[in-house]
KEBAKE-245109 format. One line per field, with one value per residue (C-alpha): x, y, z; residue in one letter; residue number from 1. Coordinates in Angstrom, 1 decimal. Each point is the difference from the previous one (the first is absolute). Layout:
<sites>
px	[X:...] $
py	[Y:...] $
pz	[Z:...] $
rest	[A:...] $
nr	[NUM:...] $
</sites>
This chain:
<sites>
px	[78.8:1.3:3.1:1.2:1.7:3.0:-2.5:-2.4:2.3:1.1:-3.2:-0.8:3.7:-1.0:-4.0:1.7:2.9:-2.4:-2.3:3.0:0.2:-3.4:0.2:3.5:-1.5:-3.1:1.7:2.5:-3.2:-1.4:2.6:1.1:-4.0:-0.6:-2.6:-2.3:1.0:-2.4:-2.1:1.0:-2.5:0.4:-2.5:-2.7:0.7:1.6:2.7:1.4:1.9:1.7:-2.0:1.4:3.9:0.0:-1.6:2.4:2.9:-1.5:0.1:-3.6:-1.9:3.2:0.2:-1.6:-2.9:-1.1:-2.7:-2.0:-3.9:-1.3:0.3:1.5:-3.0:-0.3:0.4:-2.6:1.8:-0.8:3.8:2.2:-0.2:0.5:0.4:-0.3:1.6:-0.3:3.2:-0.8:-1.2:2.2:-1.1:0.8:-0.3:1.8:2.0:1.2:0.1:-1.0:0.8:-1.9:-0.8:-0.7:0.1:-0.7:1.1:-3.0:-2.1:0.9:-0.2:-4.2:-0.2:0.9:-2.5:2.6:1.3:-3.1:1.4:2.4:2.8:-0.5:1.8:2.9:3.2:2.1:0.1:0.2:3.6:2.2:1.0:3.6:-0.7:-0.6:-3.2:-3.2:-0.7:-2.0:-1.3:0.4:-3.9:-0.9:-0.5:2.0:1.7:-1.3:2.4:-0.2:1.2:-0.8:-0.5:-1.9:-2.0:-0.2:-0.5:-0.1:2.1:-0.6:-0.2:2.2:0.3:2.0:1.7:0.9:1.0:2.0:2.1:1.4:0.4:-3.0:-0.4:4.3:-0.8:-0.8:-3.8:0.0:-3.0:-3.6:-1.7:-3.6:-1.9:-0.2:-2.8:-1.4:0.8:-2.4:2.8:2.7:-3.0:1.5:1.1:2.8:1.3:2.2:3.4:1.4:3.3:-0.6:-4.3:1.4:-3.0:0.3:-2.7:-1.2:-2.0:-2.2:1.3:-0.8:-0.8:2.1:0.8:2.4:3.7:0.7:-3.6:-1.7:-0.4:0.3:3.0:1.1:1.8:1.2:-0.7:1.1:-1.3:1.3:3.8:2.6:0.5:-0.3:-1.9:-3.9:-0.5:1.7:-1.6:1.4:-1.9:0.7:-1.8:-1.2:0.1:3.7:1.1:3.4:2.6:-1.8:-3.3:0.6:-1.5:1.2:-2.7:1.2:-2.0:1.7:-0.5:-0.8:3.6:1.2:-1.7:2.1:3.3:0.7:1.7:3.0:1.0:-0.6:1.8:-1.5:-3.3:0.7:1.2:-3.2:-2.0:1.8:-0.4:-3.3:-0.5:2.4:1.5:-2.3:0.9:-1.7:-1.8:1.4:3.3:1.7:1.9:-0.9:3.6:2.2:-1.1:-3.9:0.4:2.2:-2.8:-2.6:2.3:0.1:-3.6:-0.4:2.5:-1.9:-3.6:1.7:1.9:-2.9:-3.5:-1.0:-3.7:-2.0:-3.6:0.2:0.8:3.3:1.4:0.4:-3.8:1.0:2.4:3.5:0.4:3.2:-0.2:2.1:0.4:0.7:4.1:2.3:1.1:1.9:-1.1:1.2:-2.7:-2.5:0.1:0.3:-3.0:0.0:-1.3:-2.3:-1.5:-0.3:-1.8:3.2:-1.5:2.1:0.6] $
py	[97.3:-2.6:-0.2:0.2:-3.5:0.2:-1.7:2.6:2.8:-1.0:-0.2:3.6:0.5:-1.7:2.2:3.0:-0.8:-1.1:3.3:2.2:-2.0:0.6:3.6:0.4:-1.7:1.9:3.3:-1.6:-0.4:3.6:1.5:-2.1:0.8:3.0:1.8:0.0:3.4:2.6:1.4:3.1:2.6:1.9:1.6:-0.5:-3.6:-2.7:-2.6:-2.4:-3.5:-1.2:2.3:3.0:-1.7:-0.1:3.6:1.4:-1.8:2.1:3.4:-0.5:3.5:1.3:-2.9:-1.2:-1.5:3.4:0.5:-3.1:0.5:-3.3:-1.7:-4.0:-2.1:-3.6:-1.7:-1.8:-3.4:0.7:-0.8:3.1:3.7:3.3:3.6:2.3:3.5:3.1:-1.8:-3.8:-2.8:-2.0:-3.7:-2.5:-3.5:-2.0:-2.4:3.0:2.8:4.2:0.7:3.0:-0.2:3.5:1.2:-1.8:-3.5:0.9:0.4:-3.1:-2.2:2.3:-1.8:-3.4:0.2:1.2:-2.5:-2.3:-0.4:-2.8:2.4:0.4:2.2:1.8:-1.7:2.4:4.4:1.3:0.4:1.1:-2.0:-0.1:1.4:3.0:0.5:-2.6:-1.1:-3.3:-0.9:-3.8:-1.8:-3.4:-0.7:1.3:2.8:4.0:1.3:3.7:2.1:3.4:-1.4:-3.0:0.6:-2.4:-3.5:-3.4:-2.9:-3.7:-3.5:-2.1:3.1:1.7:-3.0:0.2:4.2:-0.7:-2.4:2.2:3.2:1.7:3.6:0.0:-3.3:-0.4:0.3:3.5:1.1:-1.5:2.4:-1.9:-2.2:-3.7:-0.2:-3.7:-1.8:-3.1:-1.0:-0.4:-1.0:1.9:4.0:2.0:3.1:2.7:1.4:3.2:-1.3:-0.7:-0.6:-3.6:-2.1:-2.0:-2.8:-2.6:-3.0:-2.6:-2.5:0.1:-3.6:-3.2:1.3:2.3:-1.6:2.6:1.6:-3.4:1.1:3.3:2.5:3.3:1.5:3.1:0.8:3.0:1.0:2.2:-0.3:-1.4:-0.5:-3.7:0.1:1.3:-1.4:-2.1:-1.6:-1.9:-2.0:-1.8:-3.5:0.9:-0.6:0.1:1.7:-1.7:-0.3:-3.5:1.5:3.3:0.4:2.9:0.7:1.9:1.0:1.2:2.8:-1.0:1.0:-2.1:-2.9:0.6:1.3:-0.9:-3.5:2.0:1.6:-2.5:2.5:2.8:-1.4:-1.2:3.2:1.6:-1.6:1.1:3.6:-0.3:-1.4:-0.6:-4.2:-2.2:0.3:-3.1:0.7:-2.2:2.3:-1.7:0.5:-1.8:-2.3:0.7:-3.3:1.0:3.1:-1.8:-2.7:3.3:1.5:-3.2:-0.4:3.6:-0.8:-3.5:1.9:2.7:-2.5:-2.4:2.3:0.1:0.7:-2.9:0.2:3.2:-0.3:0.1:-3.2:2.1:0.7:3.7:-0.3:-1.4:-1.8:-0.3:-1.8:-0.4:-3.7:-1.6:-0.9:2.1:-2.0:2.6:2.5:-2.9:-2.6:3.3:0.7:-3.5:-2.1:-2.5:3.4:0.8:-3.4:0.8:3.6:1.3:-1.4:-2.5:-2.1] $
pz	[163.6:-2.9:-0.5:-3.9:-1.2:-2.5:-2.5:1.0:-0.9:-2.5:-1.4:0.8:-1.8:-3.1:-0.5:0.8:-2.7:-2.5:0.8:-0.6:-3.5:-0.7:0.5:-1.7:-3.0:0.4:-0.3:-2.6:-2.8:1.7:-1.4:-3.0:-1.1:-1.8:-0.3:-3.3:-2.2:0.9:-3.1:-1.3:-1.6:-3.2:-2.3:3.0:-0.7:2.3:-1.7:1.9:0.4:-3.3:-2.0:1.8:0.2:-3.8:-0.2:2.0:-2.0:-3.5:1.9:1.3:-1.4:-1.7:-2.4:-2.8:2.5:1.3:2.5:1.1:-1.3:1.6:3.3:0.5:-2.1:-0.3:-3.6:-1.4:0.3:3.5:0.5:-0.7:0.6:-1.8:0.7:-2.7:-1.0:-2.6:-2.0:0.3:2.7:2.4:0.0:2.9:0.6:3.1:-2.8:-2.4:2.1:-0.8:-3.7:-1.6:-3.6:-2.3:-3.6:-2.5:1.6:2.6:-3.3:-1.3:3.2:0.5:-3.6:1.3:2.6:2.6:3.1:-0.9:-4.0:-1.4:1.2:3.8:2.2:-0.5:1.9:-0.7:-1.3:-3.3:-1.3:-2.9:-2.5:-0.3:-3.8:2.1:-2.2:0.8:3.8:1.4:2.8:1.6:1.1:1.1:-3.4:-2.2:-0.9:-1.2:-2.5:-1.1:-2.5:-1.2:-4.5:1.6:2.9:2.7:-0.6:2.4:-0.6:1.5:-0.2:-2.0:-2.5:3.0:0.3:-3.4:0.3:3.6:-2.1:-2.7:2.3:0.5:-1.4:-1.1:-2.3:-3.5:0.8:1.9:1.4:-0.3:-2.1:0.1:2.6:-0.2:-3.1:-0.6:-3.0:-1.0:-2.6:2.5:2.3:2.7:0.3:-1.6:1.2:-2.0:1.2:-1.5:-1.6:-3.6:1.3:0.9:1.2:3.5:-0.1:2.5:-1.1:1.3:-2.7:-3.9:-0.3:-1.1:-3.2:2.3:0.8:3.1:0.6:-0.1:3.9:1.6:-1.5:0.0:-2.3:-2.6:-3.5:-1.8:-4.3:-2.4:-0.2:-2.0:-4.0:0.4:3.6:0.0:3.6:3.2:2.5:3.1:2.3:3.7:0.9:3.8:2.6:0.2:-3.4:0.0:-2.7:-1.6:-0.9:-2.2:-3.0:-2.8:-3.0:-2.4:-3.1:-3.2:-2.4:-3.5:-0.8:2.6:-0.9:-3.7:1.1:4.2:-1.3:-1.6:3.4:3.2:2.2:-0.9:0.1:3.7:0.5:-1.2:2.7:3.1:-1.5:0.6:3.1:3.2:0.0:2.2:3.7:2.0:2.7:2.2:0.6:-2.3:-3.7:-3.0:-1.1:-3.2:-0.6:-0.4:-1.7:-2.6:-0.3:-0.5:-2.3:-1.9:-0.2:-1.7:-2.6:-1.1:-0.1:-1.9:-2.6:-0.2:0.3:-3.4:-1.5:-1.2:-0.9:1.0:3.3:1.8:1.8:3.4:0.2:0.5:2.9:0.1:4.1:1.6:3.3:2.9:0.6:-4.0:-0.4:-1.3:-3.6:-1.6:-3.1:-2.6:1.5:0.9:-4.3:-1.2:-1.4:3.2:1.9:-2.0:0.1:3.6:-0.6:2.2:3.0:0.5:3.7] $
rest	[X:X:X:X:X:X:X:X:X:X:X:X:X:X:X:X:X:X:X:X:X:X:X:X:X:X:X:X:X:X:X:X:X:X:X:X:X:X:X:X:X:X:X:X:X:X:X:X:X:X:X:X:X:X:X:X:X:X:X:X:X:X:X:X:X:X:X:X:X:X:X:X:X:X:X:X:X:X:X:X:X:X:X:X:X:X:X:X:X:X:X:X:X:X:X:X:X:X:X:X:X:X:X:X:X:X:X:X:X:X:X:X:X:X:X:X:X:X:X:X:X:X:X:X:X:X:X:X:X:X:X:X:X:X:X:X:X:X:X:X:X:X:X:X:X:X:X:X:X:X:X:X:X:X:X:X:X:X:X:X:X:X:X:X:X:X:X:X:X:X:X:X:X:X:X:X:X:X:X:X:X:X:X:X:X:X:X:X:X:X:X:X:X:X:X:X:X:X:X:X:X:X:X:X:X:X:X:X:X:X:X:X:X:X:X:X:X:X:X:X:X:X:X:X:X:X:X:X:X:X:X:X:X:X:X:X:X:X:X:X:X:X:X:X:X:X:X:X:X:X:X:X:X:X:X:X:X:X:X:X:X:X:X:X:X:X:X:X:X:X:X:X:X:X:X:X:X:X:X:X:X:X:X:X:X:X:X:X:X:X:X:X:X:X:X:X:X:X:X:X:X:X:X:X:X:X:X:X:X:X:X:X:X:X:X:X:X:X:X:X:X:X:X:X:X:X:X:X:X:X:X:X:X:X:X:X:X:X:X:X:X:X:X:X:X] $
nr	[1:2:3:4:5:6:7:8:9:10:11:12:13:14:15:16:17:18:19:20:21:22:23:24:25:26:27:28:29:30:31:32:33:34:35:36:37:38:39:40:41:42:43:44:45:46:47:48:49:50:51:52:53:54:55:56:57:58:59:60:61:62:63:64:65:66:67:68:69:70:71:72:73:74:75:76:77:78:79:80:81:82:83:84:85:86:87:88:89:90:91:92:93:94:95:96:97:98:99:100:101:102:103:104:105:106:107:108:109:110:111:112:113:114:115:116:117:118:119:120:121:122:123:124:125:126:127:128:129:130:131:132:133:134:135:136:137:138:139:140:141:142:143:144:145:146:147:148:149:150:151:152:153:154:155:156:157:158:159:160:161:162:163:164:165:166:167:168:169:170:171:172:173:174:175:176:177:178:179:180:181:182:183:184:185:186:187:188:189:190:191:192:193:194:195:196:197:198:199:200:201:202:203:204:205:206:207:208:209:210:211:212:213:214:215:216:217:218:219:220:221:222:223:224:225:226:227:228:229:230:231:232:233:234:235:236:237:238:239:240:241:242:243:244:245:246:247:248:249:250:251:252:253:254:255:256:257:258:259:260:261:262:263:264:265:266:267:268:269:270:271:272:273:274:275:276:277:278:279:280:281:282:283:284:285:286:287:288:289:290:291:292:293:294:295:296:297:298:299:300:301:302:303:304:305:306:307:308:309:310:311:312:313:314:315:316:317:318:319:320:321:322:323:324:325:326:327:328:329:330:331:332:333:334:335:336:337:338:339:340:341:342:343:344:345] $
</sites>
């Protein structure tokens, strides 16, 4: 018979301790480890998983999904999957989660070409607009916005951009009221917003006769207002959009043209009735400093923008831009400016 050493024990000590770890910590994740949520059946359907967790959260057949009419399929992007049911279709994806889309935001999105389209899947549910009137819906690319005079409408890109900025649906643009529509003249696309049918436009540059849309831009432009005012338009150099690289166009009525130098205020005033003051992109506020240069730049093309050969000096549009110096309405209406065609350094 052998005779057990102290090394020998504790030996025997030490695999028996570390078998009782084992086990402890094998129990430990036996517990800690729960089982996968069993599938539940309704309609003679099964729904399960993510799909059935956000079904059950909207009052599975009692709410606006009803019954289920389809098992758990596979999405054509061979990535995702769907369920669908009599009120609408609950859409999954590991990176966005179960989201079902219904009414006429599902109508839209089946336009678009559903999760395959330039929108994607939906990352979050439909939900009311604080107006307590329209709804949207949040996708990988861009937003659905709804409303009952306007139907449902996307919204993306540097457009949305552009929209997020000033407040979405509670700004001075509203609600989009068409789709993004291509515009060879802006060679880019424009896209209408129900407050006052102000256009949102994105373009790929309009050539070096541009000062801000030489390159890619985005901005706003808004007809048909004021005495003195027939259209404004604002545009944002991109990438960044910042405070340095805003452009205002502003074209005058005939009666303008003849009668805007009497009143420098109220011709200023006149244009921000029509459209909101530039907010850059960037997060950041244009400077008294700039807007007094702007305003200054609209009082020397409205002193100075006579007719000659039958053409105004303006060539149609009277540009006030971000970055020129502030010099004051005396300098902005004297001869020296003019010399300059207000667009001085």
């Amino acid at each position: 018979m052998l005779t057990k050493t102290p090394s020998s024990s504790r030996k025997v000590s030490a695999v028996r301790a570390g078998l009782t770890v084992l086990a402890i910590l094998a129990a430990t994740f036996t517990v800690q480890t729960a089982p996968a949520a069993a599938d539940e059946s309704y309609c003679g359907y099964k729904v399960g998983g993510d799909i059935l967790t956000k079904y059950i959260s909207l009052n599975r057949t009692e709410g606006v999904l009803g019954c289920p009419v389809s098992g758990e399929l596979p999405n054509p992007d061979g990535v995702g999957r769907r369920q669908q049911f009599t009120g609408g279709t609950i859409y999954w994806k590991a990176s966005t989660g179960a989201h079902p889309v219904w009414g006429a935001i599902g109508d839209k999105w089946r336009e678009l070409n559903w999760e395959t389209g330039p929108l994607g899947y939906p990352v979050d549910d439909e939900s009311a607009n604080l107006d307590g009137v329209g709804k949207a819906q949040q996708f990988e690319g861009g937003v659905m916005a709804w409303h009952p005079s306007y139907g449902a409408h996307p919204v993306w890109g540097q457009i949305a951009r552009l929209w997020n900025r000033y407040g979405k649906f509670a700004s001075r643009f509203g609600y989009p009221v068409t789709d993004e529509r291509r515009d060879d003249v802006l060679n880019g696309y424009r896209q209408t917003f129900s407050v006052r049918n102000t256009d949102l436009f994105w373009s790929a540059g309009m050539g070096d006769g541009a000062e801000v849309c030489t390159g890619e831009c985005v901005g706003y432009v808004l007809g048909a207002g004021e005495r003195w005012v027939d259209s404004v338009s604002v545009k944002f150099a991109l990438p960044n959009g910042d405070a340095n690289h805003i452009e205002v166009s502003v074209k005058p009525t005939q009666t303008g043209y003849d009668q805007a130098s009497t009143d420098y205020d109220s011709l200023w005033q006149q244009v921000w009735n029509m459209v909101p003051s530039p907010l850059p992109l960037d997060g950041t506020q244009l400077s008294q400093t700039q807007l007094a240069s702007m305003k200054d730049q609209l009082a020397c093309h409205a002193k100075w923008d006579f007719e000659l050969f039958g053409k105004h000096l303006s060539h149609d549009t009277w540009d006030l831009e971000s970055w020129r110096s502030h010099k004051g309405e005396d300098y902005a209406t004297s001869t020296l400016a003019l010399l300059q065609t207000c667009n001085w350094g």
